[in-house]
N, C-alpha and C positions, 0 to 999 in steps of 0.2 A: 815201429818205435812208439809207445804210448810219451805224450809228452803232455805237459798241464800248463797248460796258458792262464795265467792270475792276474788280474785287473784291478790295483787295489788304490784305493782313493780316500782322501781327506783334505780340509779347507783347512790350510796351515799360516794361510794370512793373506790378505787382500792389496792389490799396488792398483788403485787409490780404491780405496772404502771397497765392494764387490767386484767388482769390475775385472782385473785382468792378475797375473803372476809375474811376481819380480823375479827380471834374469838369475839372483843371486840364487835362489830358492832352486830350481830348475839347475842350475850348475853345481848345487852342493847335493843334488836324488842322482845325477849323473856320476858324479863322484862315486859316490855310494857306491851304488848298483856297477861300475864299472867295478870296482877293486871287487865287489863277490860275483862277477864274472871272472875274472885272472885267477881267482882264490876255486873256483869250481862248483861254488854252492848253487851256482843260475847258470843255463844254457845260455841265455840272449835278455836283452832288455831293450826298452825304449819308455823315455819319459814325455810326456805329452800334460797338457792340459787345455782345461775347459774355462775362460772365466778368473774365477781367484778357487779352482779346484786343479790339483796337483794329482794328478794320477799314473800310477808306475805299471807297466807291462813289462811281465817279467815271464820268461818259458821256463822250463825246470823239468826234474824227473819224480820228485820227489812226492807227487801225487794233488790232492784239493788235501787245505785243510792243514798245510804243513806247518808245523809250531816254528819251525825254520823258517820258512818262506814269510811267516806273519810278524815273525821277531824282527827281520831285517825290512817288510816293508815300516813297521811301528819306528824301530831306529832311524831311519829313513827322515820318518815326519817331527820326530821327536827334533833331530841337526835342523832341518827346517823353521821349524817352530822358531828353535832358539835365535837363529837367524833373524825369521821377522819380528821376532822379539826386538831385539838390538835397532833394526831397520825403522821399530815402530809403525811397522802392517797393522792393516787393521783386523781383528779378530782373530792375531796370531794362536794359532792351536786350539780356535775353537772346536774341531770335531774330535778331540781327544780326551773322551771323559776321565782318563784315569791316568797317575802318574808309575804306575808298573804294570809290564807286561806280564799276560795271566795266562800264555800259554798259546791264545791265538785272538783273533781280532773280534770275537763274537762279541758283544753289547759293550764294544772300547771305543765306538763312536765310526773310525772308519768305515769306510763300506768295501764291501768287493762282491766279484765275479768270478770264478772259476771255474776251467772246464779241462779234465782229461781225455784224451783222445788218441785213437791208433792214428797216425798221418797215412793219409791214403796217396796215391801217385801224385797227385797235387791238392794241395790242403790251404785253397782261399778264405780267409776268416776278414770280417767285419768287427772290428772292435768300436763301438759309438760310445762316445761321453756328453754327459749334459749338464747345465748349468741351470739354476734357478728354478729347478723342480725337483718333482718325487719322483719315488720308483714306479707308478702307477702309470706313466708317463710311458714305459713302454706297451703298457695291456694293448693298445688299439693296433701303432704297429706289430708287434708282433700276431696279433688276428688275425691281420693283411695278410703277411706274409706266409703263415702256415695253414689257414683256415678257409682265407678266402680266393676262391679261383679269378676275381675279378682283377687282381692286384697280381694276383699269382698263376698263370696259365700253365703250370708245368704241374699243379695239382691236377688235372683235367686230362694233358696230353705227356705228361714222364711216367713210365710205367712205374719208376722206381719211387716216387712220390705220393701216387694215386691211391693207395691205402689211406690215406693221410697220418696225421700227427696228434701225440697224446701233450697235452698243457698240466704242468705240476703248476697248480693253484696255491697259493699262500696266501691265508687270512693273518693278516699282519697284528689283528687285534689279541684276538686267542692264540692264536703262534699255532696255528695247525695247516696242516697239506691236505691236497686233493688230488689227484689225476684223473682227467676229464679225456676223454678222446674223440676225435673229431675228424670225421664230419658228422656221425651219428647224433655228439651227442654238443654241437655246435652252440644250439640255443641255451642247454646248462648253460655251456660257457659263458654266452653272454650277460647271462642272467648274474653273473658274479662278476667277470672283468670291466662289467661294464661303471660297476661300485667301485672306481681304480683306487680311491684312499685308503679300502680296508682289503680288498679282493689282489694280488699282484701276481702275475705271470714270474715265475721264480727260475722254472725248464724248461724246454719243447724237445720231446724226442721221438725220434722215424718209427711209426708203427711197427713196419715191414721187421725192423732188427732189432728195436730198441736203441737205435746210434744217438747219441747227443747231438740236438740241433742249434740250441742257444739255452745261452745264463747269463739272468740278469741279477744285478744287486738289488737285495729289498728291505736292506736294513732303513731302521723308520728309526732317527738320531733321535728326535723329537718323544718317542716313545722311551728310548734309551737312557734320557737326560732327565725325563720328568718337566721339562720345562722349556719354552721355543729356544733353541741355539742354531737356529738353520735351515734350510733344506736340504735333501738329502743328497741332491744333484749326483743321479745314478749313473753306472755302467755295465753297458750289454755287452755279449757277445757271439757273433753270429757264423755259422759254417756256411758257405756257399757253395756252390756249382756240383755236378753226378753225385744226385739221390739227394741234395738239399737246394730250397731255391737258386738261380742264379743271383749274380749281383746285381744287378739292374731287376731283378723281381725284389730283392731287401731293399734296396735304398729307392725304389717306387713307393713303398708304404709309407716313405717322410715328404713325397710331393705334396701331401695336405699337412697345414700346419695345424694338427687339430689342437684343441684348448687344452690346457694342461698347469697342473697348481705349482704353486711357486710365485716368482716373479719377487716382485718388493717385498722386504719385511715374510717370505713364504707365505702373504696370506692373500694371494690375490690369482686366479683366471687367466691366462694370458696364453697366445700363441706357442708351441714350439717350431723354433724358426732353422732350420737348417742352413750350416754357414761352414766358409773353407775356415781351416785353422788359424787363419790371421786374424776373423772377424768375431772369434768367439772371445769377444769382449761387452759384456753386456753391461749398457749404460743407462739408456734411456730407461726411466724408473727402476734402476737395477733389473734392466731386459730388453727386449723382450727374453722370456728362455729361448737358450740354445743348445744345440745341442753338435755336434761334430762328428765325421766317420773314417776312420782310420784304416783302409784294406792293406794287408800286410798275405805275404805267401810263405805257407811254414815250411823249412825246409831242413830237415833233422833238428828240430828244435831252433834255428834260427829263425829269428823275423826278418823277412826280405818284404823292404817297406819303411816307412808305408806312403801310401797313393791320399791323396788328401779330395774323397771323393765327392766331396758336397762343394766342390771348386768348382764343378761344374756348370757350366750355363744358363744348362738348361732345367735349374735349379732357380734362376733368376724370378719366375712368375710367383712362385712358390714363397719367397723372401717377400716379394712385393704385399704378394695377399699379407703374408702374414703381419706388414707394419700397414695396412688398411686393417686389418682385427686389431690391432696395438690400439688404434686411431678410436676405432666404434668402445673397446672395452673399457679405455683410459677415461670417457667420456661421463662413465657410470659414477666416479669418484668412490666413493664408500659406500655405495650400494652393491648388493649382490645383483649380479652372477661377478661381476669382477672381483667382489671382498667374496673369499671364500664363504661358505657356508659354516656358521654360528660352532659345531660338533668338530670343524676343523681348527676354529680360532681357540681352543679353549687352553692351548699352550701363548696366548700372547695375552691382551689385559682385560680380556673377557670378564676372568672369575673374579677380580679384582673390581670391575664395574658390576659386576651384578651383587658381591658385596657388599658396594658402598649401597648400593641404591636399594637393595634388598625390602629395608623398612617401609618404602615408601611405597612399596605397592601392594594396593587393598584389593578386596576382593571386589569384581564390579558388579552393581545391581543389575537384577533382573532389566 
């Protein structure tokens, strides 16, 4: 049975200022999405969120890309909005740049994921949502997981792995794709994802067959908009176990919390900090980022789930370091590495300060 798992997301308003999602918001996507389950449009659903980001997981048959499935998540954020409207959330409906729907979600501010798939005997998926970051945010884990043996020992000893895995690169600036393949051609790779603002890991699929291994969202609002209205705070999604990493090989590549843009205001450095679902409230400086891991088991199209797997304990070091990096970057105040780099800020008051001040700088003598 091919079934398409759609991960779609948007910041429909903030309980208090970024920080976390009012029940009401969460009880009126469930609403929703329950009556076009009874109605037959959706196999299964599950609402979840990151933060003040609202994100709808929805199964279906109906393939990626469905002007259906886009209509009813947009409808969705649209009740919402109007919600924190009234409620007086903060930045109600900010990631929805346009007030009619145009057919499907591309440059209308939302983000998503999508992934069609035959379900094989047991079909374990990793659904991760993030708060307070970009999509570039997944490039490093995703490397782990499909690229490197050290993170990943089933590239090395699963036969069905040992080919390894082709990477669709997305330059988010020119809006062009790549497909890299790797282990071959490993170094390309890095040589681009490593530039995570403009370079993004979009796909990863199984050499051996071409099977889909993960999709990530890479829409860049900020480019969308013309102007800062956010961070993009993305969503992946991951297959696991016979012929794709295990789970415990995916959710090893989040035991380092490596550095990742986002945080305050989108313009600053900070940890991504792995957290169970209750703790993805990010406060301190608006964060650290967070991010969350949803395992759910498909089962003719239903979600059986999901398992809240960053609950974990042994997850605990991992949090730690990462508010010791909170501690050293916060330190920086408005210097870089913490302020993003200058090419990054030029969506917040950059152009405007170098505007004002423009006139007053001369050329300097020899």
């Amino acid at each position: 049975m091919r079934v398409t798992v759609s991960v779609l997301k948007a910041d429909v308003g903030g309980f208090v200022g970024h920080s976390n999602m009012h029940p009401r918001l969460v009880e009126i996507a469930r609403e929703s999405l329950d009556a076009a389950k009874i109605d037959g449009k959706i196999i299964d659903y599950y609402v979840a969120y990151c933060g003040d980001d609202l994100n709808l997981i929805v199964t279906h048959t109906k393939g990626e890309d469905s002007p259906e499935i886009h209509k009813l998540a947009w409808d969705v954020f649209l009740r919402c909005t109007e919600a924190a409207k009234k409620l007086k959330l903060y930045g109600a409906g900010q990631d929805l740049l346009s007030d009619a729907f145009s057919g499907n979600l591309k440059g209308m501010g939302p983000g998503y994921a999508e992934m069609e798939l035959e379900e094989r005997k047991s079909e374990p998926i990793i659904i991760f949502m993030a708060d307070k970051t970009s999509p570039g945010a997944w490039n490093l884990p995703l490397y782990k997981i499909f690229a490197d043996p050290f993170n990943t020992p089933g590239l090395v000893i699963d036969p069905s792995m040992h080919d390894g895995f082709v990477f669709e690169v997305m330059d988010v600036v020119d809006n062009k794709v790549a497909l890299l393949s790797t282990p071959e051609e490993s170094y390309d790779l890095l040589v681009l994802i490593g530039a995570s603002s403009r370079y993004m890991v979009r796909s990863v699929y199984r050499k051996s067959d071409g099977a889909i291994a993960a999709k990530a969202s890479v829409q860049r609002l900020n480019f969308m908009a013309g102007r800062y209205v956010g961070k993009d705070d993305p969503v992946l999604v991951v297959r696991c176990q016979s012929g794709f990493p295990a789970v415990g090989e995916v959710l090893e590549a989040f035991a380092f919390p490596h550095l990742v843009e986002g945080w305050m205001r989108g313009s600053h450095n900070g940890p991504l900090m792995p957290v169970a679902f209750e703790d993805a409230t990010p406060a301190r400086f608006d964060g650290p980022p967070r991010v969350i891991a949803a395992g759910f088991q498909l089962s003719d199209g239903q979600l059986i789930g999901p398992v809240d797997l960053f609950r974990d304990r042994s997850f605990d070091y991992t949090r730690v370091k990462a508010l010791e990096i909170t501690d050293y970057m916060r330190r920086h105040g408005p210097f870089e590495p913490h302020r993003l780099h200058l090419e990054e800020m030029e969506y917040t008051t950059l152009p405007d300060v170098l505007k004002k001040l423009g006139s007053r700088f001369k050329d300097a003598e020899d």
